[in-house]
ZAMARGU-4260 file (C-alpha; in steps of 0.2 Angstrom, whole numbers, plus 5000, padded with zeros to 4 digits):
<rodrens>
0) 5225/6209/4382 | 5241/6216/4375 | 5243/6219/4356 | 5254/6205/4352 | 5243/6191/4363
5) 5227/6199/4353 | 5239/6198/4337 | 5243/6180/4339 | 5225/6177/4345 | 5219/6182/4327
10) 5231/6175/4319 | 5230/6156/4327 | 5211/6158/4323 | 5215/6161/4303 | 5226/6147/4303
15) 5213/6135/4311 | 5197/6142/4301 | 5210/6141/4285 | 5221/6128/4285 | 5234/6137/4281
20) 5250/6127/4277 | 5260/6127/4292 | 5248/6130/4306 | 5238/6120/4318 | 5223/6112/4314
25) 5207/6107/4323 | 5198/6092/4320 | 5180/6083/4328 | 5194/6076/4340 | 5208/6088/4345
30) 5223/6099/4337 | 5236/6094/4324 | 5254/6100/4319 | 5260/6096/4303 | 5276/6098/4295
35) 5282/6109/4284 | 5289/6103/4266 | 5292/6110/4249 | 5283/6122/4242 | 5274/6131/4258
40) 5264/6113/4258 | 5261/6105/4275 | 5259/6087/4277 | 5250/6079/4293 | 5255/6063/4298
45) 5246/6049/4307 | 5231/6059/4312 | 5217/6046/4318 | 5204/6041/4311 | 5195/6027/4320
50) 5200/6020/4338 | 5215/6009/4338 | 5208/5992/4335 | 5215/5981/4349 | 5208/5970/4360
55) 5190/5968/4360 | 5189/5980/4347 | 5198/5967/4335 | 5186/5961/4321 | 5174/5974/4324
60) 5169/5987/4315 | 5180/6005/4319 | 5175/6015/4332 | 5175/6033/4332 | 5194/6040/4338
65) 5196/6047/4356 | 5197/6065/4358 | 5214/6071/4368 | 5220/6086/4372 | 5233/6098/4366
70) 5241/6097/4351 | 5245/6080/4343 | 5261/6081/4334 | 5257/6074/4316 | 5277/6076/4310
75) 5281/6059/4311 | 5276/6044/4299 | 5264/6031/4309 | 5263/6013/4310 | 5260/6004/4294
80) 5243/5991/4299 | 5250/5975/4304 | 5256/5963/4287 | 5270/5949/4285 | 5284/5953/4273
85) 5275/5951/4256 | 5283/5962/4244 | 5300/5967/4244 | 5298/5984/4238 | 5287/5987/4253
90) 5296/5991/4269 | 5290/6000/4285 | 5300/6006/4301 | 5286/6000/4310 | 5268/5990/4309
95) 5255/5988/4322 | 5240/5984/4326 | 5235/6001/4333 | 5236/6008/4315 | 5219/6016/4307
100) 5225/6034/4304 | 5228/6046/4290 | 5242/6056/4283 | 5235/6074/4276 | 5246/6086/4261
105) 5239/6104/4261 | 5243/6117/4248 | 5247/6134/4254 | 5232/6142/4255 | 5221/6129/4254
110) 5203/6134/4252 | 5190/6124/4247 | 5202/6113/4239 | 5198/6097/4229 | 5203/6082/4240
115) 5209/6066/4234 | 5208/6050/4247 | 5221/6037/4241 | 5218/6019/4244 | 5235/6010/4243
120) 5237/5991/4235 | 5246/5977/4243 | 5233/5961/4238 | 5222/5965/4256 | 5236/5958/4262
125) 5251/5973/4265 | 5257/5992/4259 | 5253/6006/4269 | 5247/6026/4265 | 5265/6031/4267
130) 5274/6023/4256 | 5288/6034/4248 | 5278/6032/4231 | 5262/6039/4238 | 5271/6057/4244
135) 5257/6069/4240 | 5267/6083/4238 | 5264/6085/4217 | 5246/6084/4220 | 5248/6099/4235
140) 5256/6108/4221 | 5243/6105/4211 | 5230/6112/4222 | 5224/6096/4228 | 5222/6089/4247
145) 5228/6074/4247 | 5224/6060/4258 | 5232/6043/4259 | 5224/6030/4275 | 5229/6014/4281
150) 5217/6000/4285 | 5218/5983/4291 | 5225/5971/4280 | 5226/5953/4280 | 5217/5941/4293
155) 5214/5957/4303 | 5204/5965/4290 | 5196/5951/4282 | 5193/5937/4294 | 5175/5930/4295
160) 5168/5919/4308 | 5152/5912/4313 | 5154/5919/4330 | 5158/5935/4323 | 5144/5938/4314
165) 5132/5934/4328 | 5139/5948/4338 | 5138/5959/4323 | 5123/5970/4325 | 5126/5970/4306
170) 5123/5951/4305 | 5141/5952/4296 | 5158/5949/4296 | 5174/5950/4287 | 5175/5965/4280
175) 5184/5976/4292 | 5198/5986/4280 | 5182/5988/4271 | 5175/5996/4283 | 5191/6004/4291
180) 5189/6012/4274 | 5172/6020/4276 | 5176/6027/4291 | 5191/6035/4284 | 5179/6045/4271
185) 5167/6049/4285 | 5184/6057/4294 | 5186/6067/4277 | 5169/6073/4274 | 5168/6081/4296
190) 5186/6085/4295 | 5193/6089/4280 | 5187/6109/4280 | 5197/6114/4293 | 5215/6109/4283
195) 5206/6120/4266 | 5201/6105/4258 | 5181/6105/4249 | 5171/6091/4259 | 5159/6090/4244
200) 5173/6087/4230 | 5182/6072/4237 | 5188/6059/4222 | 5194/6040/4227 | 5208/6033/4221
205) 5218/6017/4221 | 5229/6004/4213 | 5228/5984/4212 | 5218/5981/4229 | 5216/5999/4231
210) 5206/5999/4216 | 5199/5984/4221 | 5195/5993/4234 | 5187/6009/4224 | 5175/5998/4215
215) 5168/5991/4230 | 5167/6009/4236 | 5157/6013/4222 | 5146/5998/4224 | 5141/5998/4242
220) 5127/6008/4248 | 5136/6011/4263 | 5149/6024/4256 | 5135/6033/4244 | 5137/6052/4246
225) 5155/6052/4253 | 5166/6054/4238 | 5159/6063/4220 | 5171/6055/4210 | 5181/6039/4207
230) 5199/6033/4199 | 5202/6014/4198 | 5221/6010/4194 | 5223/5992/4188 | 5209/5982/4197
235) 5191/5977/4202 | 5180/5965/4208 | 5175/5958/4190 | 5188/5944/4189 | 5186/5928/4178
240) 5182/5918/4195 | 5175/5925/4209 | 5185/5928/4221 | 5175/5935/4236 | 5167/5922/4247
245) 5147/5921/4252 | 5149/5924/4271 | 5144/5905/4276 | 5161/5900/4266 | 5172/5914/4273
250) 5164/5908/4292 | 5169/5892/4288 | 5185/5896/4283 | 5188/5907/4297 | 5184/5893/4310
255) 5194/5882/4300 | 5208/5895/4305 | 5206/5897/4323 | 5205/5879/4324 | 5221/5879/4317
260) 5229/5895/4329 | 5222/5884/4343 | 5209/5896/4349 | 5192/5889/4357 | 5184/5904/4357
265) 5182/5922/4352 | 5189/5928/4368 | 5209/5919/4364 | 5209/5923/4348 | 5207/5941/4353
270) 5218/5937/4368 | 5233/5931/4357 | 5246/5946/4352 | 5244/5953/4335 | 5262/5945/4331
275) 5255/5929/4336 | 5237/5929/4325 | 5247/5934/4309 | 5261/5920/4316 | 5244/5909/4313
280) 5238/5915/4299 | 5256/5914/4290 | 5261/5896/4295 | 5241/5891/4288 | 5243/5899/4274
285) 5228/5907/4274 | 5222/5920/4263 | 5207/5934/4268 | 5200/5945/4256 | 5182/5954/4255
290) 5166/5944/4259 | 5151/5944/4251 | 5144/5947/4268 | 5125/5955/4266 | 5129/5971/4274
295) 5143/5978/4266 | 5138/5968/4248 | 5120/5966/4250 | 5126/5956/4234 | 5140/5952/4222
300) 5149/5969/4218 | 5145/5964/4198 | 5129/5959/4203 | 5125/5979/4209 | 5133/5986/4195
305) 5121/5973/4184 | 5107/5981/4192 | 5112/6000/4192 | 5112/5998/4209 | 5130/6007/4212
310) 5133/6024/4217 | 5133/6035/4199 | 5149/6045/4200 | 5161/6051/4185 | 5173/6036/4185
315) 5191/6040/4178 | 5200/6019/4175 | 5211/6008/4167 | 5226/5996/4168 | 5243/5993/4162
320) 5250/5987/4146 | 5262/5974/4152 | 5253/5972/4170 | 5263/5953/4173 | 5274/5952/4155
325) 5288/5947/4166 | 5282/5931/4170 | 5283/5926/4151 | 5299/5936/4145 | 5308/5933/4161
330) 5304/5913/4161 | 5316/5901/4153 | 5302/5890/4147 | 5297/5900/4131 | 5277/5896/4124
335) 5274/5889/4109 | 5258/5887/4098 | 5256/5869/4104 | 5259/5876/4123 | 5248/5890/4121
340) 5234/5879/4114 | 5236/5868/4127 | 5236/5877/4140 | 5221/5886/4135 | 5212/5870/4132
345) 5214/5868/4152 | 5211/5885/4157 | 5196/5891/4146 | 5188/5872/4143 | 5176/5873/4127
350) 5180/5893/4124 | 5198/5889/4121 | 5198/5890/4102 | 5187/5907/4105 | 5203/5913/4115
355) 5217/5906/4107 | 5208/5917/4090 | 5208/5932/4099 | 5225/5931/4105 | 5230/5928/4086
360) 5240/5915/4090 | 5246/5908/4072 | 5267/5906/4076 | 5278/5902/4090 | 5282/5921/4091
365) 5264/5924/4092 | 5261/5914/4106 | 5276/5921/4115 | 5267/5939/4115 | 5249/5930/4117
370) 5254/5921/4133 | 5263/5937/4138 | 5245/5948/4135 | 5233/5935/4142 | 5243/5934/4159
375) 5240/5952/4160 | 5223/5950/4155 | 5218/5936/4168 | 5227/5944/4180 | 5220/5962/4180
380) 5215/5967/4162 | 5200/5958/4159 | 5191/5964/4178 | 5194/5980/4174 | 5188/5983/4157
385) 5172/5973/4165 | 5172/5987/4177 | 5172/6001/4165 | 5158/5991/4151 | 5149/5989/4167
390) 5148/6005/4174 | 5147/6013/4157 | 5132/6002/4155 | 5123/6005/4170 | 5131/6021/4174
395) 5125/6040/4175 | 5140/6049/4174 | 5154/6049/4162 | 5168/6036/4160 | 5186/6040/4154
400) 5199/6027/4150 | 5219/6024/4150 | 5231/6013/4144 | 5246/6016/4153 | 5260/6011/4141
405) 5277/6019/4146 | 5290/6005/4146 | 5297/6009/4163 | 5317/6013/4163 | 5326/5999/4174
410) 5342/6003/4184 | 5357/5996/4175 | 5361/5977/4182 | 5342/5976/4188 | 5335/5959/4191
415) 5322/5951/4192 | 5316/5932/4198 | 5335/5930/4197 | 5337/5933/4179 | 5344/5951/4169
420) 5330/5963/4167 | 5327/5975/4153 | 5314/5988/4150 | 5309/5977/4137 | 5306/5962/4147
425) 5297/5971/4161 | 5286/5985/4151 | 5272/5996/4159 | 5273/5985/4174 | 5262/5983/4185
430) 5260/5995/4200 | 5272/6004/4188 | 5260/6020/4186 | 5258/6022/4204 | 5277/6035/4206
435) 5269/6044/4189 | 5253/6047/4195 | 5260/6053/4210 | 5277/6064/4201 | 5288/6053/4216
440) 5300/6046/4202 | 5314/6051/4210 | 5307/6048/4229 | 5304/6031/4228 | 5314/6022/4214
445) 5330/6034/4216 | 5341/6022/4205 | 5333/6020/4193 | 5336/6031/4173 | 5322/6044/4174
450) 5323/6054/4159 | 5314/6071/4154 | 5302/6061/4145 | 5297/6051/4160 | 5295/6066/4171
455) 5285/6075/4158 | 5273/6060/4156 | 5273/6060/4177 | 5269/6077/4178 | 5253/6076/4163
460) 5246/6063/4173 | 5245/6070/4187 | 5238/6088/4180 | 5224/6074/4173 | 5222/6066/4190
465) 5220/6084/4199 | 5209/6091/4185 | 5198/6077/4185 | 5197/6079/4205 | 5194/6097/4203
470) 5177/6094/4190 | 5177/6078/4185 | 5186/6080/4169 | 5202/6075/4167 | 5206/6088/4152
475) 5215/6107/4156 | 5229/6120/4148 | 5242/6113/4142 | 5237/6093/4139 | 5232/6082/4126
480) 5214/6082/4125 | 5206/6064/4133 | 5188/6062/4126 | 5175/6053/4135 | 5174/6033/4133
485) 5155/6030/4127 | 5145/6016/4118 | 5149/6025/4103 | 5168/6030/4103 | 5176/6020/4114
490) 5192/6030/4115 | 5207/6025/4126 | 5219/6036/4130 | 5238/6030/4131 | 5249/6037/4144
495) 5267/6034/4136 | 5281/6047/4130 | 5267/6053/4118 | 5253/6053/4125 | 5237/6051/4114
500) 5220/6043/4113 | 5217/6028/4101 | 5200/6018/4097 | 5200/6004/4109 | 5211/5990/4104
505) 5210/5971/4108 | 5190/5971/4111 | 5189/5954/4105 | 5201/5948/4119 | 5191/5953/4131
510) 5174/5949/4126 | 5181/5931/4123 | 5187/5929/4142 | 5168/5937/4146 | 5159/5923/4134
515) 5169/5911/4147 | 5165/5923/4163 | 5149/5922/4161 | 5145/5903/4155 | 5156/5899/4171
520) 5147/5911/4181 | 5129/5901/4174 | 5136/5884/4177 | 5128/5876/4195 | 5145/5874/4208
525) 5152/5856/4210 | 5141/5846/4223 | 5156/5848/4234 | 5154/5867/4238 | 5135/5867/4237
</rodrens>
């Protein structure tokens, strides 16, 4: 063997023992190729991490990828999982059905790096791992590998059936993005060495149904050892009313469903294009989401937390300040006391003076921020601070807290539900963390008036996302300190232009709407559903 062969020997067997930015890498099932990007990082698109869920591998569990041979180009974006248009933010060259793979940022020099695995949001129903916002390329910087994954969404990932079930050897079905998800972190914990990254330091993130997502993680036995550490953004599976069906109710539904995509069988619904199943599912107006299915929930995700049954790992949440404040500012009917009252009459039943006390609602311009905070609250606020009080409760590992607070700049002329939008008006939005946490300002909302102070802010959070990947502790040089949230201190720390932590604010709020959670939760359900 000549010099130079021997040379290039050597030096292809650094880069795939190393994963050094740049180079191929070698995974359980073949040979990637990034691509090169800023800052000697190297991002690998698309690599696969469960076989392509088509045919008679719809609505079944994922099934280890297929090996191939040479190198797999991993330059270009992939498919985004199959969805209808839900959000208009949300765009994507392409979706398919073929679509469970992984997209992979590596620092230069990667060497038993902290990962992070992002779960992306979307309501169960769209979003994809390679959303402009979710460009891992700050974290890289950071030191971090970063992972973002698809999963299927939608009636793909989440539809239940009776016939399903019975060819499950789980006894269970519906809960395939779930699942998709799983194996996703069983891809990390085999594969992840070879591009640098520390298989026994991988944190979980996610936002809205990715942090949905992260607390089921947390909850189901079967993801116990494949992450160390978790970071909910804006979401859980601690609502006012439960949303996630007992399996008989989901098959129901799910019947109900192919009756209506007028398939007799398994076999033609599987039969039918992908196009034509979320055709169906569209024109039905059917909605899928995670079952409480005996397999992957062997009960009600608050239920496992209740019992200290979840997997104890540092846990690193919170939510927005103004998650929907549009929907009050931005609409023409403006809430008065007598509207407020009312309306919490018909929502909260005998704990409606409870809540209408804790929302201080004693003026009209009261009730205009009250009805302002309780959408926010109802919508996301409440399930996650259940979450944290929950886990902190039952928890073994420590617990930190955020408020993210920044009143998002808006591009001049912006609009929303066809009316002029301020800052004001919108506020810390929600999904509005996500391009801080990520430091992709200027990538994914390039129209919009960043300022220095909004850049600054993007680049403290993430430093606290990465530290707290890197030890589970989001506190390091340079950053305002973030104590723990305990029993004793409940400290919150607010992410705005100064950021800072503050005792916990608005408690009574919350454990108003959990007087009514859990008195709803004791009452027997209406003779109809039983």
């Amino acid at each position: 063997m000549t010099r130079t062969k021997l040379g290039m020997c050597v030096s292809l067997l650094v880069a795939l023992s190393s994963g050094v930015a740049g180079a191929q890498v070698k995974t359980a099932t073949g040979l990637v190729k990034g691509k090169p990007v800023d800052g000697g990082t190297t991002v690998y698109f698309g690599v696969p991490y469960a076989a392509p869920p088509v045919g008679d591998l719809r609505w079944k569990a994922p099934q280890p990828p297929q090996k191939w041979d040479g190198v797999r180009d991993a330059s270009q974006t992939p498919a985004a999982c199959m969805q209808p248009k839900v959000f208009d933010d949300i765009n994507f060259a392409k979706v398919s059905e073929d679509c469970l793979t992984l997209n992979v940022w590596v620092p230069a020099k990667a060497k038993k790096a902290p990962v992070m695995v992002w779960i992306h949001g979307g309501g169960f129903a769209a979003g994809g791992g390679d959303e402009p916002r979710h460009n891992g390329e700050a974290f890289a910087k950071k030191g971090v590998v970063l992972v973002t994954i698809n999963y299927r969404l939608g009636v793909f990932g989440f539809f239940a059936h009776p016939d399903l079930t019975k060819e499950s050897p789980s006894h269970a079905s519906g809960n395939y993005g779930l699942l998709d998800q799983v194996a996703a972190l069983k891809w990390v914990k085999a594969n992840i060495a070879g591009f640098g990254g520390d298989p026994s330091n991988v944190t979980i993130f996610g936002e809205s149904a990715g942090s949905f997502s992260v607390s089921a993680l947390v909850a189901t036995p079967l993801a116990k050892g494949l992450f160390q550490k978790a970071i909910g953004e804006s979401g859980a599976f601690f609502t006012l009313t439960e949303r996630s069906m007992p399996l008989a109710a989901a098959e129901q539904q799910g019947a109900t469903f192919a009756t209506s995509a007028q398939a007799d069988s398994l076999a033609s619904l599987r039969a039918k294009s992908a196009q034509d199943v979320m055709d169906a599912a569209v024109k039905a107006k059917a909605q899928f989401w995670p079952v409480v299915d005996g397999y992957v929930f062997p009960k009600p995700v608050p239920a496992i937390y209740a019992a200290g049954e979840q997997n104890h790992v540092p846990l690193l949440a919170g939510w927005n300040a103004d998650e929907i404040r549009m929907a009050v500012t931005l609409n023409p009917n403006k809430p008065t006391v007598q509207s407020f009252t009312e309306n919490a009459k018909k929502q909260f039943g005998d704990h409606a003076d409870a809540v209408v006390k804790a929302y201080g609602v004693s003026s009209d311009a009261d009730a205009f921020e009250a009805a302002a905070s309780l959408g926010s609250d109802t919508f996301i606020g409440y399930g996650t601070w259940k979450w944290i009080e929950t886990h902190l409760a039952t928890g073994k590992s420590p617990v930190y807290r955020y408020s993210f607070d920044r009143k998002i700049p808006v591009p001049e002329g912006n609009a929303v539900m066809g009316r002029p939008a301020t800052a004001a008006d919108i506020g810390a939005r929600h999904a509005g963390e996500i391009e801080y946490v990520f430091g992709s300002l200027a990538l994914s909302l390039p129209k919009t008036p960043w300022t220095d102070e909004d850049r600054k802010l993007s680049d403290e959070m993430t430093s606290y996302w990465a530290n707290f990947a890197r030890t589970g502790d989001p506190n390091g040089p340079g950053l305002p300190a973030w104590p723990k949230y305990t029993a004793d201190s409940r400290r919150v720390m607010h992410l705005d232009v100064a950021v800072k932590d503050a005792p916990e604010a608005n408690r009574e709020r919350y454990e108003a709407l959990d007087a009514y959670a859990k008195d709803k939760a004791a009452a027997p359900p209406p003779a109809s559903s039983r």
